[in-house]
Backbone and ligand atoms as CSV (ligand in chain L), in Angstrom:
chain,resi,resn,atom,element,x,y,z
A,1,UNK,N,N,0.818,-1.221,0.000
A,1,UNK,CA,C,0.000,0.000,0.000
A,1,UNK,C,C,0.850,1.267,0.000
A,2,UNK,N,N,1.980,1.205,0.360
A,2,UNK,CA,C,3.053,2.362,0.497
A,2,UNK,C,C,3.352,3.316,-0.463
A,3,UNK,N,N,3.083,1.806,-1.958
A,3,UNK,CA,C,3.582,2.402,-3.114
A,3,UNK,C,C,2.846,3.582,-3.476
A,4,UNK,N,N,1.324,3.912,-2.725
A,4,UNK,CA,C,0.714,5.279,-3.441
A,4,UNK,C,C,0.908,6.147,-2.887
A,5,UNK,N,N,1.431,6.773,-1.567
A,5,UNK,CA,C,1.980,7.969,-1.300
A,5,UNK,C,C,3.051,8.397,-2.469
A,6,UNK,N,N,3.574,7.378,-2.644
A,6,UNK,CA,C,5.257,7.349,-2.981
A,6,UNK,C,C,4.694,7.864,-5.071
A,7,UNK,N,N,3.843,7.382,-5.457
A,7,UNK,CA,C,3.103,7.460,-7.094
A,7,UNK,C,C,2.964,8.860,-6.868
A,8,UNK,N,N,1.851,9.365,-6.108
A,8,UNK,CA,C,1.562,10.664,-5.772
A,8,UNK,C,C,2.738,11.865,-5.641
A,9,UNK,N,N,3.624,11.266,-4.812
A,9,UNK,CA,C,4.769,12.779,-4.845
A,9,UNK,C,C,5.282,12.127,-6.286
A,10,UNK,N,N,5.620,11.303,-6.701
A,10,UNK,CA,C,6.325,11.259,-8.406
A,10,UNK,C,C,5.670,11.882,-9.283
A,11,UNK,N,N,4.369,11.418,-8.943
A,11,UNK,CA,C,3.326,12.663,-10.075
A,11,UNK,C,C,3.512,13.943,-9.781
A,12,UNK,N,N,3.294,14.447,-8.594
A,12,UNK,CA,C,3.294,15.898,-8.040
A,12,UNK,C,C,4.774,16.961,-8.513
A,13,UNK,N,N,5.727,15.754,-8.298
A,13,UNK,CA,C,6.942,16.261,-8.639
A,13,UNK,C,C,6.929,16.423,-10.565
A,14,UNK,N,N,6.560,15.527,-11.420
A,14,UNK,CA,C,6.449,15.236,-12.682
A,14,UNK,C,C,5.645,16.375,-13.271
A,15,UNK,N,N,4.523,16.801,-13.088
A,15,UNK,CA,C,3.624,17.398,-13.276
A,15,UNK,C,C,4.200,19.490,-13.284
A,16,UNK,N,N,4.952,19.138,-11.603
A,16,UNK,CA,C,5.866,20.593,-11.780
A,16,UNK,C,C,6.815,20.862,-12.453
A,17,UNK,N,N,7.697,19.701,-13.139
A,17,UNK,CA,C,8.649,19.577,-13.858
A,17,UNK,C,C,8.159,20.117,-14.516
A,18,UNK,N,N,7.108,19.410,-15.781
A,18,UNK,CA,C,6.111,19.924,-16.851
A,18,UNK,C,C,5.948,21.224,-17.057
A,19,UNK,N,N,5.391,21.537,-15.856
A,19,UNK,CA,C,4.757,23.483,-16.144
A,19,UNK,C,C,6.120,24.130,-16.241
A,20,UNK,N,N,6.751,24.124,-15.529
A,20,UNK,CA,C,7.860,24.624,-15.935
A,20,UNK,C,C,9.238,24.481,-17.315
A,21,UNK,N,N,8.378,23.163,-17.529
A,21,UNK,CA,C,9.180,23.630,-19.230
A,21,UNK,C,C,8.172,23.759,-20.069
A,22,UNK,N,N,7.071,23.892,-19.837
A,22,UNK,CA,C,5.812,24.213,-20.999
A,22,UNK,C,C,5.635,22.891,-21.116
A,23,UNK,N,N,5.474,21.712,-21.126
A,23,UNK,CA,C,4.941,20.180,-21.349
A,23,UNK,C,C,3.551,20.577,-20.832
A,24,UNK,N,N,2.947,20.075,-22.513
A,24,UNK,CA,C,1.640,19.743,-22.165
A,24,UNK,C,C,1.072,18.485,-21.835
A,25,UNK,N,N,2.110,17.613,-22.264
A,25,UNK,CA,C,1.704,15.997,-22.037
A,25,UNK,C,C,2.989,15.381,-21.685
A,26,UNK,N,N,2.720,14.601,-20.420
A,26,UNK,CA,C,3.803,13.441,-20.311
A,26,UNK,C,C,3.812,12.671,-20.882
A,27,UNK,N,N,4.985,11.771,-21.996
A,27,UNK,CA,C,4.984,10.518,-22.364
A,27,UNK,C,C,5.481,9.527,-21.561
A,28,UNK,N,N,6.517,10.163,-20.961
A,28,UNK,CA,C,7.660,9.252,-20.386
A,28,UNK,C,C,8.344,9.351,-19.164
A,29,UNK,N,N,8.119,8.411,-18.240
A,29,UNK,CA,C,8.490,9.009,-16.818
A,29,UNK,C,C,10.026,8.196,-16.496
A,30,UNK,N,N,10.911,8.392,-16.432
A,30,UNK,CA,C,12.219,7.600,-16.236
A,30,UNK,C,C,12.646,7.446,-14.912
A,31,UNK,N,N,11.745,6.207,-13.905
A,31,UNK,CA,C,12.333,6.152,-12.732
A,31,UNK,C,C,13.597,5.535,-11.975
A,32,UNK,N,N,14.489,5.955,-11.361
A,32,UNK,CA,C,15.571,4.996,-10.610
A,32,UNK,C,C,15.175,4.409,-9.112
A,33,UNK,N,N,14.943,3.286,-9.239
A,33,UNK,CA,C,14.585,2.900,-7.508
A,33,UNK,C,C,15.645,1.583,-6.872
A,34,UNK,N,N,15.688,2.378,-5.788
A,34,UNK,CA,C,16.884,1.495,-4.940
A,34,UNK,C,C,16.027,-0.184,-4.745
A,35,UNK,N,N,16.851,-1.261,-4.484
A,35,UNK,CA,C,15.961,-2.592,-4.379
A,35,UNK,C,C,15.659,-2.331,-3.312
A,36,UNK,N,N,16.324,-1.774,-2.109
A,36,UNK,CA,C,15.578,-1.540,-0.427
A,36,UNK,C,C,14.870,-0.729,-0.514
A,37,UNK,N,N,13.793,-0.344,-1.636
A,37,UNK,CA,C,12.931,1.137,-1.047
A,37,UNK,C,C,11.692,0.294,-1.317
A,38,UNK,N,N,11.465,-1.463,-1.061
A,38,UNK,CA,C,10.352,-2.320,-0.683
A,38,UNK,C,C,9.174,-1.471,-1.480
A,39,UNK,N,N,9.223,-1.254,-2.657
A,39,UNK,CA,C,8.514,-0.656,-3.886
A,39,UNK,C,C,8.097,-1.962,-4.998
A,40,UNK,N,N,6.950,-2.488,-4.986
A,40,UNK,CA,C,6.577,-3.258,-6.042
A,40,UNK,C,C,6.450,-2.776,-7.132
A,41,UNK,N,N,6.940,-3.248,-8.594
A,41,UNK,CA,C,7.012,-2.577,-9.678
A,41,UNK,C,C,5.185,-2.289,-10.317
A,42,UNK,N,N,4.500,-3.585,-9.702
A,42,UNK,CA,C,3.345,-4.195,-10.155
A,42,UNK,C,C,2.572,-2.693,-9.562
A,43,UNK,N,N,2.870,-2.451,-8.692
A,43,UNK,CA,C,1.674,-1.778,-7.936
A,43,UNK,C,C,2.158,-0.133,-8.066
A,44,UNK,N,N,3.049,0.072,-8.262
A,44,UNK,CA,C,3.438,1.240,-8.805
A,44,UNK,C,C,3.271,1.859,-10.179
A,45,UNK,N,N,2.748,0.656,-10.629
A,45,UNK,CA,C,2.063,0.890,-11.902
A,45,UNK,C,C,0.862,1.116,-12.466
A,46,UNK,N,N,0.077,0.731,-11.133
A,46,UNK,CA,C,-1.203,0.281,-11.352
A,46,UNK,C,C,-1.967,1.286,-10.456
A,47,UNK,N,N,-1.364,1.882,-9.364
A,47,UNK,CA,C,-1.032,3.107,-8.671
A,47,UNK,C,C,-1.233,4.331,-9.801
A,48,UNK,N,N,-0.449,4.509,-10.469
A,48,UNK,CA,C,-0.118,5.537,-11.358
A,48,UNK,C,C,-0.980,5.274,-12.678
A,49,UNK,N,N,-1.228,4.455,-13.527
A,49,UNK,CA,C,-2.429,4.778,-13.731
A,49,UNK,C,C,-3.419,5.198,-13.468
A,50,UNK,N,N,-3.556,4.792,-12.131
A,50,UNK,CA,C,-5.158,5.464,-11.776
A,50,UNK,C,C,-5.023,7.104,-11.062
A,51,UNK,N,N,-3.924,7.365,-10.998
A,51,UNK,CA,C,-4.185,8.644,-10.042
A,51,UNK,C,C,-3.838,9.753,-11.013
A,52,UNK,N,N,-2.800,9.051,-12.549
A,52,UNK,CA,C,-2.260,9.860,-13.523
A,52,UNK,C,C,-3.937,10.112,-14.565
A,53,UNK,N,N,-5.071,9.501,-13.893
A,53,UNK,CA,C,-6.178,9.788,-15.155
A,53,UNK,C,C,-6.394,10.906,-14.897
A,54,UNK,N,N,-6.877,11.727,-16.265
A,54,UNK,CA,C,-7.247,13.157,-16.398
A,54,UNK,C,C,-6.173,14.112,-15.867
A,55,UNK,N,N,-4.920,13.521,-15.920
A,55,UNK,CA,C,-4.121,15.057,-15.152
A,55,UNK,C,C,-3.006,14.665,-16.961
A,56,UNK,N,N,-2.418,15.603,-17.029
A,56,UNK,CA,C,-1.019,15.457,-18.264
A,56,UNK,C,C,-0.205,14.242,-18.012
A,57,UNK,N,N,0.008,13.046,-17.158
A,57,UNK,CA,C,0.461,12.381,-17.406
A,57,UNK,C,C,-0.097,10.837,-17.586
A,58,UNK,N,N,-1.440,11.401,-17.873
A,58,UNK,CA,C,-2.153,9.999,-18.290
A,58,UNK,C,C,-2.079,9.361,-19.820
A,59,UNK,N,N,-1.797,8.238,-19.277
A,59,UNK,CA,C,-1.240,7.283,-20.218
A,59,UNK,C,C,0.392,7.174,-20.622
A,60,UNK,N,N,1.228,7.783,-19.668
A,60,UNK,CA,C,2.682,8.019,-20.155
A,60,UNK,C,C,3.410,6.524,-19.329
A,61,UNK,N,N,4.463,6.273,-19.731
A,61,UNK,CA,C,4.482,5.623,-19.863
A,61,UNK,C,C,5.495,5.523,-18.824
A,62,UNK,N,N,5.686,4.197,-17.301
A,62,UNK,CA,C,6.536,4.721,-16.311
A,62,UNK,C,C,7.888,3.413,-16.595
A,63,UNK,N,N,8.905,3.980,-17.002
A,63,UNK,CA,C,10.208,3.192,-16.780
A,63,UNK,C,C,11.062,2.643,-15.632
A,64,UNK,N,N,10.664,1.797,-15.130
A,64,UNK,CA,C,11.326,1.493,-13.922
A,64,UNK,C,C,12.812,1.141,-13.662
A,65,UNK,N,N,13.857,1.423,-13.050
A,65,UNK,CA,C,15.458,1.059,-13.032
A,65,UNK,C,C,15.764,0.566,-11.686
A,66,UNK,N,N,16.005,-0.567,-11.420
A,66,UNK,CA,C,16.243,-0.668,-10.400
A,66,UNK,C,C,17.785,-0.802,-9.633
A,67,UNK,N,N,18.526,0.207,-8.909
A,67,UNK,CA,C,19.471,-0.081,-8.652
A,67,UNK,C,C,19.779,-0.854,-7.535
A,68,UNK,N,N,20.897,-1.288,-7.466
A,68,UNK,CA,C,21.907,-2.237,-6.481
A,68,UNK,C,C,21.962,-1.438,-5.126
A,69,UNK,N,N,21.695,-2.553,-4.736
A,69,UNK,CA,C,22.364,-1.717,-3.225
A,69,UNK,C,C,24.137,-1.716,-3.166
A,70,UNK,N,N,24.820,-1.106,-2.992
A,70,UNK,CA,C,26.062,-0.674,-2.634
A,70,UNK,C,C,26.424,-0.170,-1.699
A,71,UNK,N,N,27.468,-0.753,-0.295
A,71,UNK,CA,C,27.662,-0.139,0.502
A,71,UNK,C,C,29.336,0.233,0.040
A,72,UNK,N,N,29.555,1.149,1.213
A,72,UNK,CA,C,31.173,1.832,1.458
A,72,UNK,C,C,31.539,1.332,2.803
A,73,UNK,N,N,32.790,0.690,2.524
A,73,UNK,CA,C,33.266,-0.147,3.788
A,73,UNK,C,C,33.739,0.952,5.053
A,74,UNK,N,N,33.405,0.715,6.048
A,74,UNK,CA,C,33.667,1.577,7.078
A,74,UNK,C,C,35.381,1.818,7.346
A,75,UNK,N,N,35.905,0.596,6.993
A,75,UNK,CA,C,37.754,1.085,7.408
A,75,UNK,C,C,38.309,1.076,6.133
A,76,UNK,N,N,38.162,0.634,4.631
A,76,UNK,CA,C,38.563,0.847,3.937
A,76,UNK,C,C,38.129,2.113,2.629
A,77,UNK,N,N,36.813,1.829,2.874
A,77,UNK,CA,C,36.514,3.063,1.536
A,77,UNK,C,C,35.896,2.246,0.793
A,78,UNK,N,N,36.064,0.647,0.086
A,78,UNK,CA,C,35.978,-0.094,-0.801
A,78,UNK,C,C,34.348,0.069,-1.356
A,79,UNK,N,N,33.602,0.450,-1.868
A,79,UNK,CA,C,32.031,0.225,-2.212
A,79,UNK,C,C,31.879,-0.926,-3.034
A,80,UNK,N,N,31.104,-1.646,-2.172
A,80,UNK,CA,C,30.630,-3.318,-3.108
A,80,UNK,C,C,29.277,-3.433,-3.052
A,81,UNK,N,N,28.567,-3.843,-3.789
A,81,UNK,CA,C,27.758,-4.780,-3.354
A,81,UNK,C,C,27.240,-6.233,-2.571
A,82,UNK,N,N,26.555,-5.775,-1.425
A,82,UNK,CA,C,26.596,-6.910,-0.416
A,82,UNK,C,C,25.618,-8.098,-1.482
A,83,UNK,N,N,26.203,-9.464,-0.455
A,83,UNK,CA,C,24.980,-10.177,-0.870
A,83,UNK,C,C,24.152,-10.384,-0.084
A,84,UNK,N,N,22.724,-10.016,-0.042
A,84,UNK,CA,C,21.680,-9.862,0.227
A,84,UNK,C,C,20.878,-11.134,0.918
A,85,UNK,N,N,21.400,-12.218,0.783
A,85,UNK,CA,C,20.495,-13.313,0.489
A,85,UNK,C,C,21.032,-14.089,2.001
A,86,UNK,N,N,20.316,-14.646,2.753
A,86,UNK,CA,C,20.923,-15.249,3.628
A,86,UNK,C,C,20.701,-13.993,4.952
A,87,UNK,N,N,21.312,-14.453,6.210
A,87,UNK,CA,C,21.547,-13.280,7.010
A,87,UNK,C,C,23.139,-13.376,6.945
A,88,UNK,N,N,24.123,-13.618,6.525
A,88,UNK,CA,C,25.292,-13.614,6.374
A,88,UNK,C,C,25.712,-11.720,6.689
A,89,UNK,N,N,26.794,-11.292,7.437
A,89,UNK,CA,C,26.781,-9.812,7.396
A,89,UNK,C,C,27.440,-8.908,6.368
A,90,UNK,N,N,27.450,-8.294,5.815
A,90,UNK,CA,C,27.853,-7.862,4.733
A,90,UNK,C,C,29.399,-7.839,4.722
A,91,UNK,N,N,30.420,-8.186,4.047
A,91,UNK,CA,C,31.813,-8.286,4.072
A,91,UNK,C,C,32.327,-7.306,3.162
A,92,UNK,N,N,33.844,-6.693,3.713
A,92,UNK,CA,C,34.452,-5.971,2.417
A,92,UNK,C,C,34.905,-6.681,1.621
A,93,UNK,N,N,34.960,-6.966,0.111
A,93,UNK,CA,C,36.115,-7.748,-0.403
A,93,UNK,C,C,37.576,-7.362,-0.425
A,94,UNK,N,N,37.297,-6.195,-0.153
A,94,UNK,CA,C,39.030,-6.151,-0.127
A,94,UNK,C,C,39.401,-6.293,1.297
A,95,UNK,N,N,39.115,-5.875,2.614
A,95,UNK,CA,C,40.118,-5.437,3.889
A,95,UNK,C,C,38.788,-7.043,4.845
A,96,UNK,N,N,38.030,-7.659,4.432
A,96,UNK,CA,C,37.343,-8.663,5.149
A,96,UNK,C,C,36.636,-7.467,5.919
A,97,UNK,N,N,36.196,-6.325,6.399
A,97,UNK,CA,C,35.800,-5.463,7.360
A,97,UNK,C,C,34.084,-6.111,7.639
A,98,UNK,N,N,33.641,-6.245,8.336
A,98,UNK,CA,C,32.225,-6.033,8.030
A,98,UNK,C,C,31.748,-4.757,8.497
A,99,UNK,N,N,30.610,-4.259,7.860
A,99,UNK,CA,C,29.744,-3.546,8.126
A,99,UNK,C,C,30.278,-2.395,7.177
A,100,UNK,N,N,29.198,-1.190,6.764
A,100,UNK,CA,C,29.762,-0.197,5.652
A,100,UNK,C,C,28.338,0.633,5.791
A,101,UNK,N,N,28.588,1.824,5.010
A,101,UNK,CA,C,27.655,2.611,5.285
A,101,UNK,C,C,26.565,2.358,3.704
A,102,UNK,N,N,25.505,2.883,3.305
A,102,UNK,CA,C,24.604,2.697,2.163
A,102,UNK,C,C,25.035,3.662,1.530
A,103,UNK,N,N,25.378,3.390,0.095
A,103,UNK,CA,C,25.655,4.474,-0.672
A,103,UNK,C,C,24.191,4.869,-1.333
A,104,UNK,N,N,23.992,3.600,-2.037
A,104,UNK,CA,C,22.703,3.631,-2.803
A,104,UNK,C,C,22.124,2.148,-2.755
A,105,UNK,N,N,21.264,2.540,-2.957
A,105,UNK,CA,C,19.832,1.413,-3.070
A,105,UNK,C,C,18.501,1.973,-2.048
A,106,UNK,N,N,18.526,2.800,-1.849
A,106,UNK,CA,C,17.390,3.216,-0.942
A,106,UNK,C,C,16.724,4.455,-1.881
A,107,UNK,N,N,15.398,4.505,-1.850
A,107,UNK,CA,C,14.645,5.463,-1.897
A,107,UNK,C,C,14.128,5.380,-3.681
A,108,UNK,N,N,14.087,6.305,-4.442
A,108,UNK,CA,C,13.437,6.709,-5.474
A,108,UNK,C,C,13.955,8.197,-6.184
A,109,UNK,N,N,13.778,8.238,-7.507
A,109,UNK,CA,C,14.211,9.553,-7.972
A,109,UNK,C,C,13.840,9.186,-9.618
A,110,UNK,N,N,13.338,10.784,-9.991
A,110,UNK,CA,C,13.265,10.390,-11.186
A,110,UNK,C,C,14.296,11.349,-11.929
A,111,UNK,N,N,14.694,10.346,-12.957
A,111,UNK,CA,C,15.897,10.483,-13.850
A,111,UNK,C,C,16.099,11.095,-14.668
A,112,UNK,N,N,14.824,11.255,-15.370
A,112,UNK,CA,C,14.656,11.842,-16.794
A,112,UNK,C,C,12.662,11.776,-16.887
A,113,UNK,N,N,12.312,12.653,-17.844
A,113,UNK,CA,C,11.219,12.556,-18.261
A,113,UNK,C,C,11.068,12.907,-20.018
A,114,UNK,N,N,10.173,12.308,-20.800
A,114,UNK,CA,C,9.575,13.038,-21.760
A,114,UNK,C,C,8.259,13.649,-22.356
A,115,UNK,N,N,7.973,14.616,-22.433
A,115,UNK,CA,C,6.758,14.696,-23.205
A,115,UNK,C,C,7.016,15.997,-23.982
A,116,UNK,N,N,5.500,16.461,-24.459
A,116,UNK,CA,C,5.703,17.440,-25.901
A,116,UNK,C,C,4.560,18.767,-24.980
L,1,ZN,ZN,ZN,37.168,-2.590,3.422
């Protein structure tokens, strides 16, 4: 259910983009979403159809990207990607360190848009 707050500010944000370059119609919404921002692609879609009817970005079309989570190792610097799977704790590959801070994989942003 999360995913429609989260549709709503993308529209809200999309929509101001728009007026401000003169777009009368959205075609194309270009999203980046972290895999930890627990965002279903299914329902973010289905979300945004219905809330994009009758406003300029109905019927455009939403691109989803999903990035990696990547942390930065706390004593070395190293940024890897953990593996996820398991409760195993996240390791550096280079210095063995565990634990690191999140670079990316959290949250949402949009990337790019198109319309006319
Ligand atoms: Zn390290």
């Amino acid at each position: 259910m999360h995913e429609l707050p989260v549709m709503n500010r993308i529209l809200a944000v999309a929509e101001k983009h728009a007026r401000m370059n003169r777009i009368q119609r959205i075609l194309k919404i270009d999203l980046e979403v972290g895999r930890l921002s627990d965002l279903e692609e299914k329902w973010m879609r289905r979300y945004f159809d219905q809330i994009s009817k009758g406003s300029i970005a109905e019927g455009a079309f939403l691109s989803v990207e999903w990035k990696p989570v990547v942390l930065a190792c706390s004593a070395c610097g190293t940024t890897f990607e953990p593996e996820l799977s398991g409760d195993s704790p996240s390791v550096c590959p280079e210095c063995l360190n565990t634990g690191g801070t999140l670079v990316s994989g959290r949250g949402y942003v949009i990337k790019s848009m198109e319309g006319i």
